[in-house]
VEXDREN-2710 file (C-alpha; in Angstrom, 1 decimal):
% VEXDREN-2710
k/r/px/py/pz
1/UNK/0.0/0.0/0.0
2/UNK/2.6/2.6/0.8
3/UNK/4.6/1.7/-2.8
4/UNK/1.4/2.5/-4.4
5/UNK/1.0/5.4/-2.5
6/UNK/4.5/7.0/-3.5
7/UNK/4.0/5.8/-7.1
8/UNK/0.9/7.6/-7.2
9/UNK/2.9/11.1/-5.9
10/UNK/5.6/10.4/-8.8
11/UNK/2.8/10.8/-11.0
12/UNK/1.8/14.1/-10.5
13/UNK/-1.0/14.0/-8.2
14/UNK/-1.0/16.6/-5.2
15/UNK/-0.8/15.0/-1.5
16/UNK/-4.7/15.5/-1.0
17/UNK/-5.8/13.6/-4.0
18/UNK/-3.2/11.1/-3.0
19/UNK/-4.8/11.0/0.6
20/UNK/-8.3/10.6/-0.3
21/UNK/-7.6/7.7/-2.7
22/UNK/-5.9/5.8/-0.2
23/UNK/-8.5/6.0/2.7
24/UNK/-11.1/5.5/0.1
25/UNK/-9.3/1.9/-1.2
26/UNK/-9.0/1.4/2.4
27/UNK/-12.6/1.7/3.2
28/UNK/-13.6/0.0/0.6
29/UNK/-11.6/-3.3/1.8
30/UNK/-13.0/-2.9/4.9
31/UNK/-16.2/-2.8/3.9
32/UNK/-15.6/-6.0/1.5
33/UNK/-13.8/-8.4/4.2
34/UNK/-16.4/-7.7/7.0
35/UNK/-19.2/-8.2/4.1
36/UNK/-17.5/-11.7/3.7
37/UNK/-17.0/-12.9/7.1
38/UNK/-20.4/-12.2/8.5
39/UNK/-21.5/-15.4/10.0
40/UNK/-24.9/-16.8/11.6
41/UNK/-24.7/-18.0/14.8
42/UNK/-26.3/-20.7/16.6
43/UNK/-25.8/-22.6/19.8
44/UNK/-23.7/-26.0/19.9
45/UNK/-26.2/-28.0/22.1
46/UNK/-29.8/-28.7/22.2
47/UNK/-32.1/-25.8/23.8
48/UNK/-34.1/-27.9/26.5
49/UNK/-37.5/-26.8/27.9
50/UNK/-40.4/-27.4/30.2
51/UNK/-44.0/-27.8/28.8
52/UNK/-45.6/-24.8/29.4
53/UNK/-42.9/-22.6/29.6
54/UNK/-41.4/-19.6/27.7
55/UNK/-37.9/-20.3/26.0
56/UNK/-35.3/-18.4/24.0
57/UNK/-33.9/-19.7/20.2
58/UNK/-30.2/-18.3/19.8
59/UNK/-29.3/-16.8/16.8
60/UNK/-26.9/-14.0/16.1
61/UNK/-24.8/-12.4/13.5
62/UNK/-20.8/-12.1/13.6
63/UNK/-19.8/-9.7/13.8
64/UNK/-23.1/-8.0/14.8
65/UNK/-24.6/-5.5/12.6
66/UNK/-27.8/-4.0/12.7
67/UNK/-30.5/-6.4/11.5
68/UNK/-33.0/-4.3/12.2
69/UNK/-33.8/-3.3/8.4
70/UNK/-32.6/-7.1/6.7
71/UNK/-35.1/-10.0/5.8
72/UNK/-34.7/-13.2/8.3
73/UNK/-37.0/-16.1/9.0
74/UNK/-37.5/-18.7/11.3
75/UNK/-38.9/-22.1/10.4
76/UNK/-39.5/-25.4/10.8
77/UNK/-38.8/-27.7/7.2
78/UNK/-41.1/-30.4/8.2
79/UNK/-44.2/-28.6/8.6
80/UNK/-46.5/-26.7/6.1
81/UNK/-46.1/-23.8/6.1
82/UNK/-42.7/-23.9/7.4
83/UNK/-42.3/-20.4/8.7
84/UNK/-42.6/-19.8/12.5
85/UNK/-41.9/-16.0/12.6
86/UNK/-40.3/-13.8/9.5
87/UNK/-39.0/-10.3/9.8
88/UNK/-38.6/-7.6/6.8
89/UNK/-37.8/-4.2/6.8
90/UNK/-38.4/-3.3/10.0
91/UNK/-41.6/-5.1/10.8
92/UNK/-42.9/-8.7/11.2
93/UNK/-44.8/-10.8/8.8
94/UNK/-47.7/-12.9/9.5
95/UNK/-49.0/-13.8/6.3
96/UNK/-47.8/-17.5/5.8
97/UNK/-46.9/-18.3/9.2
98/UNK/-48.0/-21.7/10.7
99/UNK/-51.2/-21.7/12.6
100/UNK/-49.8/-23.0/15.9
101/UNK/-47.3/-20.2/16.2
102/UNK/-49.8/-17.7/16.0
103/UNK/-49.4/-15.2/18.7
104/UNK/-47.0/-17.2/20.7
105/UNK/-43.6/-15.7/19.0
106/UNK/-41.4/-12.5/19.3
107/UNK/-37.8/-10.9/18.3
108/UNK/-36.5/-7.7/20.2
109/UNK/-36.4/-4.9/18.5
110/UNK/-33.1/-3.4/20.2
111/UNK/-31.2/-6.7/20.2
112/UNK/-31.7/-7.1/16.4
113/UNK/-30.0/-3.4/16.4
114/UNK/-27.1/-5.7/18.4
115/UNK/-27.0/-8.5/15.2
116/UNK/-29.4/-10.6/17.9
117/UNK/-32.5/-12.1/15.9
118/UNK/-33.1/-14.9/18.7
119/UNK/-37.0/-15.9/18.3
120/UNK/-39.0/-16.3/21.5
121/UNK/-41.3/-18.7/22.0
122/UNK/-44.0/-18.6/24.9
123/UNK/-46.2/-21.4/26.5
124/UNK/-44.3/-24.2/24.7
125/UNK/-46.4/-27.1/23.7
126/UNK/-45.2/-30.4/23.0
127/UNK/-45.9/-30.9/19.3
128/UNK/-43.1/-27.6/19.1
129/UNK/-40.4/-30.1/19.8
130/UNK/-38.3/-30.0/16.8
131/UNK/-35.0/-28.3/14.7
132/UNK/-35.7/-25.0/13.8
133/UNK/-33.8/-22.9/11.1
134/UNK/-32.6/-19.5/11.5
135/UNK/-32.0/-18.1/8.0
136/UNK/-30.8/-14.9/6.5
137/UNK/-32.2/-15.2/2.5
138/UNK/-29.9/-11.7/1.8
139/UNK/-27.0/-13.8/3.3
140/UNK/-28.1/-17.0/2.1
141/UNK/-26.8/-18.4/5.4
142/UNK/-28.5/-20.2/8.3
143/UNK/-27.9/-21.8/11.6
144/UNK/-29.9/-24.8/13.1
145/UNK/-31.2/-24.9/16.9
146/UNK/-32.7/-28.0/17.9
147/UNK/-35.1/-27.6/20.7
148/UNK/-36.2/-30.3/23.5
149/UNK/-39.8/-30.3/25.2
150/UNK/-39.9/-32.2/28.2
151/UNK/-42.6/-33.1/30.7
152/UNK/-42.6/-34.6/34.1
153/UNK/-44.8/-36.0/36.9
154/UNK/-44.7/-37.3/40.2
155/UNK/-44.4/-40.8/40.9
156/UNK/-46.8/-43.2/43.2
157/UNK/-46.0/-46.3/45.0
158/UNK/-49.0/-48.6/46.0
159/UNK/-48.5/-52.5/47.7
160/UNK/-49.1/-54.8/44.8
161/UNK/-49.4/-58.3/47.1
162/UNK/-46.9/-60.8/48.9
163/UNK/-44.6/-62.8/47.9
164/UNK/-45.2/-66.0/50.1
165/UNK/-42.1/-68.4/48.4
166/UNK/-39.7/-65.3/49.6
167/UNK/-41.4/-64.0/52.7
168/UNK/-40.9/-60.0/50.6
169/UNK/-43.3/-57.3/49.9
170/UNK/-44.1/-56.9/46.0
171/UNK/-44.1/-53.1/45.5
172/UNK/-45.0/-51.2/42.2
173/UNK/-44.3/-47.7/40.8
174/UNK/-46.3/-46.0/38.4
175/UNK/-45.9/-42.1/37.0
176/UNK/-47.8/-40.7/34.2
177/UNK/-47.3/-37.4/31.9
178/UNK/-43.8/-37.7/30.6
179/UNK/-41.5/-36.6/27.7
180/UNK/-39.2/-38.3/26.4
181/UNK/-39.6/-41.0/27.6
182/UNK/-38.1/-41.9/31.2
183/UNK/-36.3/-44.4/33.4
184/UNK/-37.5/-45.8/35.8
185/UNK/-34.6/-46.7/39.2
186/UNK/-35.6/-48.6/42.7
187/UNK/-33.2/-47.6/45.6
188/UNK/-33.1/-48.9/48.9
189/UNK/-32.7/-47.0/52.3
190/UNK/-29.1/-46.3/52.0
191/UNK/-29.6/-45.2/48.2
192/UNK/-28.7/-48.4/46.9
193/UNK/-29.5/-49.9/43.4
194/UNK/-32.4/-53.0/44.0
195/UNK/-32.9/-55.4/41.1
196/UNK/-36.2/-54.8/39.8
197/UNK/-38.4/-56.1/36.4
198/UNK/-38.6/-54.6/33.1
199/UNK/-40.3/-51.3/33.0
200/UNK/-43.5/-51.2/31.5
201/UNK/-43.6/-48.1/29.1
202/UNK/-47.3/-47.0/27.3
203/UNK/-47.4/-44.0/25.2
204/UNK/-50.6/-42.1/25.4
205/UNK/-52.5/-40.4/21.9
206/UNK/-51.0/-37.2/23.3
207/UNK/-47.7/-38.5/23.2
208/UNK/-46.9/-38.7/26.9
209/UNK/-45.5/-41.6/28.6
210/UNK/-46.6/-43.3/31.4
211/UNK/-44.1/-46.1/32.9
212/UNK/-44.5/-48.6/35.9
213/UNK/-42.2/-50.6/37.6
214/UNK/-42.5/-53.7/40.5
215/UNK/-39.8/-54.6/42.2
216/UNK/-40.2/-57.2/45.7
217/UNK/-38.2/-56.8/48.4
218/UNK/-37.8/-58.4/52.0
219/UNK/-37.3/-57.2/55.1
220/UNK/-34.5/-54.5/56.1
221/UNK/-33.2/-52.4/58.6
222/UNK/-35.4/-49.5/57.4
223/UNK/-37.5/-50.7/55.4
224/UNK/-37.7/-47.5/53.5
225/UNK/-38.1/-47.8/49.6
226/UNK/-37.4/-45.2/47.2
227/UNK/-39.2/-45.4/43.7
228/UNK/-37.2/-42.5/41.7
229/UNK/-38.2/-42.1/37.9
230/UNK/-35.8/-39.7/35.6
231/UNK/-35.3/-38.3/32.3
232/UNK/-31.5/-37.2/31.5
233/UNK/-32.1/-35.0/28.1
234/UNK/-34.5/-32.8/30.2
235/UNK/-32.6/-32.8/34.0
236/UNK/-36.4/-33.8/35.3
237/UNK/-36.2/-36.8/38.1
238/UNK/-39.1/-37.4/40.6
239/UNK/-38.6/-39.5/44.1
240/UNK/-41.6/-41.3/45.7
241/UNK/-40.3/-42.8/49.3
242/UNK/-42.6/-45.8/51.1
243/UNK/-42.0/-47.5/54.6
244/UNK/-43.1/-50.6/54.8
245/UNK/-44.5/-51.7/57.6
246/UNK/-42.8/-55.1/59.7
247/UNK/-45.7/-57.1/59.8
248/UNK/-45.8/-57.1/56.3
249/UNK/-43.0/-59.2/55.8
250/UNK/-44.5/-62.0/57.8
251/UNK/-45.8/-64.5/55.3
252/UNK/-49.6/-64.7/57.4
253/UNK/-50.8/-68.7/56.6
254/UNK/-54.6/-69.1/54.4
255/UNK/-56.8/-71.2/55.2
256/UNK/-55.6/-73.6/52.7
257/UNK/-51.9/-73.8/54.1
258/UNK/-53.1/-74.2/57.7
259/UNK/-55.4/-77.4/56.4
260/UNK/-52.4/-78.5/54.8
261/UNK/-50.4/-78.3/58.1
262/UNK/-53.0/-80.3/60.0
263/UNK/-53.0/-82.6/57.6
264/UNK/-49.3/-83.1/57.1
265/UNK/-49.4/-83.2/61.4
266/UNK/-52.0/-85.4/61.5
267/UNK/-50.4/-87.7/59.7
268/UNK/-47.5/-87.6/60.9
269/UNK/-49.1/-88.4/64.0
270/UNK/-51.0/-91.5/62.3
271/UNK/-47.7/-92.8/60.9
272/UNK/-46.3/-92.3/64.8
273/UNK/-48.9/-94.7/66.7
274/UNK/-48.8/-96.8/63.3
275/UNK/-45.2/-97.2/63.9
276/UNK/-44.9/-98.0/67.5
277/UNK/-47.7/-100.4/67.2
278/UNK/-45.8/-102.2/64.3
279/UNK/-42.8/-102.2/66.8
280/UNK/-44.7/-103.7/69.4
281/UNK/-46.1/-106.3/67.2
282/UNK/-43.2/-107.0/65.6
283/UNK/-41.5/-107.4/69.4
284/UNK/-44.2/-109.4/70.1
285/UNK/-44.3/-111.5/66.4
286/UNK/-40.6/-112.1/67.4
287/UNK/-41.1/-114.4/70.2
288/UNK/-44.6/-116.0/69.4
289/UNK/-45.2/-116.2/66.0
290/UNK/-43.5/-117.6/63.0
291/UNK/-41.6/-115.4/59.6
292/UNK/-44.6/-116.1/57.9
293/UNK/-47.3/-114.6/60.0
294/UNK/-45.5/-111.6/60.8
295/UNK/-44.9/-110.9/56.7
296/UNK/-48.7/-111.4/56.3
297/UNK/-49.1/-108.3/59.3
298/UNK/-46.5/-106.5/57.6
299/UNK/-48.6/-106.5/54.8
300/UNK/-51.7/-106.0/56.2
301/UNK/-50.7/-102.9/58.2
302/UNK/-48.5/-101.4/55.3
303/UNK/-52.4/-101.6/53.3
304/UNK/-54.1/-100.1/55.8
305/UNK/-51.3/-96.5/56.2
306/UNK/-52.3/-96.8/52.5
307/UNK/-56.0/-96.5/53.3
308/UNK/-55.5/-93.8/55.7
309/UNK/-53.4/-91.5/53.3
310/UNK/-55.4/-92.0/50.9
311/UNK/-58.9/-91.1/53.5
312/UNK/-56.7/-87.9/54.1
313/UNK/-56.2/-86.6/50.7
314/UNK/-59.6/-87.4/50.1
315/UNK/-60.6/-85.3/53.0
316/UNK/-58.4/-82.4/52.0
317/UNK/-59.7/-82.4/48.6
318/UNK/-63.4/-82.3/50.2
319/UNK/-62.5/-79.5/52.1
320/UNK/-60.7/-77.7/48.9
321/UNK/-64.4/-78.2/47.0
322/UNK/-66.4/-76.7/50.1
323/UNK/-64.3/-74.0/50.5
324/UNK/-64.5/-73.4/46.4
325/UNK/-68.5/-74.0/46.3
326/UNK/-69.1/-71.6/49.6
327/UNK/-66.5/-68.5/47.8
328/UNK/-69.2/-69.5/44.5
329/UNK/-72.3/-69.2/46.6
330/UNK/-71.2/-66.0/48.6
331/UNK/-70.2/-64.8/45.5
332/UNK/-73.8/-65.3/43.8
333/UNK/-75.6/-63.9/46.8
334/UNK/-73.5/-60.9/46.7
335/UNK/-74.6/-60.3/43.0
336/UNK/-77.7/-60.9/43.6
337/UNK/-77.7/-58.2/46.2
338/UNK/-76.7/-55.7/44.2
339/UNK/-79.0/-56.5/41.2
340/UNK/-81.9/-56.2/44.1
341/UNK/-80.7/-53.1/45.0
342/UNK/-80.4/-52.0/42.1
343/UNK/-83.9/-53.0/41.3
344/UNK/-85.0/-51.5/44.4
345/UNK/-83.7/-48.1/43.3
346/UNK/-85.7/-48.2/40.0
347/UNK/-88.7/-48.8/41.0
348/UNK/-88.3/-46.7/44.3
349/UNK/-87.9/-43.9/41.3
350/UNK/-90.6/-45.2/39.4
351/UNK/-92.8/-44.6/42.6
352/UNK/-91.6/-40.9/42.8
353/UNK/-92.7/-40.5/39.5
354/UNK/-96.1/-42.1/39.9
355/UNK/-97.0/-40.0/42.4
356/UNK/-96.7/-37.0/41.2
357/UNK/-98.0/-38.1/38.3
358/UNK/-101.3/-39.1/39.8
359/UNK/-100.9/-35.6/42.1
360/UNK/-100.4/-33.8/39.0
361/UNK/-103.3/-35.1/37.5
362/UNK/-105.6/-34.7/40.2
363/UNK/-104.2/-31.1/40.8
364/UNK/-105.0/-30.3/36.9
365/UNK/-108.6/-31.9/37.1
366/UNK/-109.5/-29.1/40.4
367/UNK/-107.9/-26.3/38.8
368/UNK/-110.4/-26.9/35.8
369/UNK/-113.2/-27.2/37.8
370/UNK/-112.6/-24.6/40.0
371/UNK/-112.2/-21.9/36.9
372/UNK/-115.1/-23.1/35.6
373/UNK/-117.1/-22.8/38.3
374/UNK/-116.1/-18.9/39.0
375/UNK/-117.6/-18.1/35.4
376/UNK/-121.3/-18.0/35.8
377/UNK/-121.1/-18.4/31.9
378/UNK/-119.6/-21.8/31.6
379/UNK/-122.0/-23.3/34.3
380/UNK/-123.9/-25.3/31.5
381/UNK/-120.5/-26.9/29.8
382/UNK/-119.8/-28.1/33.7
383/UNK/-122.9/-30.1/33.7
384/UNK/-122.8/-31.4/29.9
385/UNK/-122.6/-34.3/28.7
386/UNK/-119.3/-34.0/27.3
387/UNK/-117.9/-32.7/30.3
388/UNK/-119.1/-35.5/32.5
389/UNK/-117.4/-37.9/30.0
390/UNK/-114.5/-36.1/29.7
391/UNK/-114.1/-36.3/33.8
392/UNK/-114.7/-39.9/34.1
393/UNK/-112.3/-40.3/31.9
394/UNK/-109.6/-38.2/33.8
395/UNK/-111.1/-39.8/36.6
396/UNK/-110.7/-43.6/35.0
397/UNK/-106.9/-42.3/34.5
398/UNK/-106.5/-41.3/38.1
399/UNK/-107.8/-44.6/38.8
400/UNK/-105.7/-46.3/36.6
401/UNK/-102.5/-44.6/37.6
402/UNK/-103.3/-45.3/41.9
403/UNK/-103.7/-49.0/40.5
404/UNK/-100.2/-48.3/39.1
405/UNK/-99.4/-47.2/42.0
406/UNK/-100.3/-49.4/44.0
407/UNK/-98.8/-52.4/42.3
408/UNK/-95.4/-50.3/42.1
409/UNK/-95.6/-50.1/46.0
410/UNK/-96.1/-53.9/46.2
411/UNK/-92.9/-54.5/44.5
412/UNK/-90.5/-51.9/46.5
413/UNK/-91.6/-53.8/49.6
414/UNK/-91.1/-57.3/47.5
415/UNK/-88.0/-56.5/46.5
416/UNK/-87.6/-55.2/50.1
417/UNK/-88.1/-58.4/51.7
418/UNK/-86.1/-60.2/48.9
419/UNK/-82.7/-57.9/49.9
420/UNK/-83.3/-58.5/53.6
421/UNK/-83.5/-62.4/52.9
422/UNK/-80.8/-62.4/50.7
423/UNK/-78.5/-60.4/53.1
424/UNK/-79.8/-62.7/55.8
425/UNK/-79.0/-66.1/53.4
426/UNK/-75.2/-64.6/53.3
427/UNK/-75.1/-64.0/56.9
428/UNK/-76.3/-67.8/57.9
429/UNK/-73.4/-68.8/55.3
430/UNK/-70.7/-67.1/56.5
431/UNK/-71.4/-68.4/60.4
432/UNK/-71.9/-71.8/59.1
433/UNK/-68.5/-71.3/57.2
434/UNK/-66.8/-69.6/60.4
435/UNK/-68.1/-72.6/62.4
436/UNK/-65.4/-75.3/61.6
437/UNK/-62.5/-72.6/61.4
438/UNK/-63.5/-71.9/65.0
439/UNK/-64.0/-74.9/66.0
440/UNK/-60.2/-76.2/64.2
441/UNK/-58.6/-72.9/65.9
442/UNK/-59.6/-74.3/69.3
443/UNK/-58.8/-77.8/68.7
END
């Protein structure tokens, strides 16, 4: 630069001319290489938000220059129309933006003045979840920003039943209302990892996820649970803590394992006196009686523990079909309570009805009479013909309808007595059932 300036003073120019040629070239490179090197900027991770919430798209130029009077949109390729918010020549444009956007996005008018054209976005909904393009049509330049919409939700524990072969506590987890889709972690009291089954994951039409989780575990120290479910993308985690009470983890016995026990005890017991009278037999075999007679005992005794056995399965199966037939009948009786009930109820309403139907009618029929009767004019078309017909006939309807009546009344208190003697049937059946129970707990 400063051998073309001295050239151009050999040449005859004065120093002024000289001057102003050279700051003019030098402007003019200026201007050109910051021209080129303008750049739009973007952010290098994911722009994570809450449902609900407002949230900020980056997008800058660099250097900055004013934006303010330039052309800039922001869109979305995979919808139609793609554009989310476009600015031009000082003003926004609305005409071909996407319907969901409407009202719900904003640049600042003093940071696009900065090279800041960052879009926000308020109440965020899910379906905005997506890459969004930042794009200068002038520049023909552009910057992605990929933007993350998550939800979360609290978790709840309930007691999903016992585990009898284990003596533990089956536990389950369930949380509702997320996105993306979470994980779902069962910790102990000291905030250790417990070996749990596969999470069960169900996405909803509204594309929220609901997870649930079981895990069984036995008796602790604490016996403090911790059901925690989390989402990393988002930073979301929820923690759901149970104690669980001691008496839990003692595996009670049903009625079917404490028949069992008897059973097993009684014959033991059987097999006991079986046994010592074989002993004394065969003590007493030993010194009267020959080999021969003693096998034939043998074999006799050995057929009759067979016969006993086999009168004790029998009677554990009998008990097995009682106990089946009486959960059956209870069962029945129970439905058939409800159906009276039910039918109780509907004719209880019916009743209602009827009577105000026969009051209305009877309330209609006076009114008419009683108008009539206070216009000296209508006095003959009280004691016509028609009007006597048309009053038994109202008066047949009446008559009809306390009929009605009447027979609905007759079937509440029916259906009355059948509920009480259906409740009472149920009663009777659970004493009688209670009965032997009793009677085995005292024996």
């Amino acid at each position: 630069m400063m051998h073309l300036k001295k050239r151009l003073s050999k040449s005859g120019l004065t120093a002024l001319s000289v001057s102003v040629f050279f700051h003019s070239a030098v402007l003019l490179l200026l201007t050109h290489c910051c021209g080129g090197q303008s750049q739009v900027v973007g952010p290098l991770q994911p722009v994570i938000v809450t449902l609900g919430e407002d949230v900020i798209l980056p997008c800058r130029l660099e250097p900055a220059v004013d934006a303010a009077g330039m052309t800039f949109e922001w869109a979305r390729p995979d919808l139609n129309p793609r554009f989310v918010h476009v600015w031009h020549e000082h003003q926004n444009l609305h005409v071909n933006q996407h319907p969901s956007y409407k009202g719900r996005t904003s640049v600042s008018v003093n940071q696009l003045k900065q090279g800041d054209v960052s879009l926000k976005l308020s109440k965020v909904k899910l379906s905005d979840r997506g890459t969004y393009r930042c794009y200068f049509p002038d520049l023909d330049k552009d910057s992605a920003v990929q933007l993350i919409v998550g939800t979360a939700s609290q978790a709840v524990i309930s007691l999903a039943g016992i585990d009898r072969s284990s003596s533990g506590v089956v536990l389950q987890c369930e949380s509702a209302g997320w996105h993306p889709e979470p994980e779902v972690l069962w910790l102990d009291g000291e905030g250790k990892l417990l070996s749990a089954g596969p999470t069960e994951t169900v996405r909803g039409p509204d594309d929220l996820y609901t997870v649930s989780s079981r895990v069984t575990v036995e008796k602790r120290h604490s016996n403090s649970f911790t059901c925690k479910v989390q989402q990393r993308n988002i930073k979301q985690a929820r923690e759901t803590h149970i104690q669980v009470p001691d008496d839990l983890f003692e595996a009670p016995c049903s009625s079917a394992a404490c028949i069992s026990i008897s059973l097993v005890a009684c014959f033991i017991c059987v097999a006991a006196v079986g046994f010592a009278a074989w002993k004394w037999r065969q003590n007493k075999i030993n010194t009267k009686m020959t080999s021969q007679t003693e096998a034939q005992r043998l074999m006799a005794e050995s057929k009759q523990m067979k016969d006993t056995e086999k009168k004790m399965e029998d009677i554990a199966e009998e008990l097995q079909r009682k106990e089946e037939e009486h959960k059956n009948m209870v069962d029945a009786l129970m439905k058939q309570k409800e159906e009276l009930k039910e039918q109780r109820d509907k004719l209880y309403d019916q009743k209602i009805k009827m009577e105000e139907l026969v009051e209305d009618s009877e309330t209609k029929l006076q009114s008419v009479e009683r108008d009539l009767r206070e216009k000296d004019e209508d006095k003959g078309f009280i004691s016509s013909p028609g009007f006597i017909k048309l009053k038994e006939i109202i008066s047949q309807n009446k008559w009809s309808l306390d009929n009605r009546l009447t027979e609905l009344n007759k079937l509440v208190l029916d259906t009355e007595k059948l509920l009480l003697m259906t409740e009472g049937v149920i009663v009777r059946t659970t004493e009688k059932k209670r009965e032997p129970e009793n009677h085995m707990d005292k024996t």
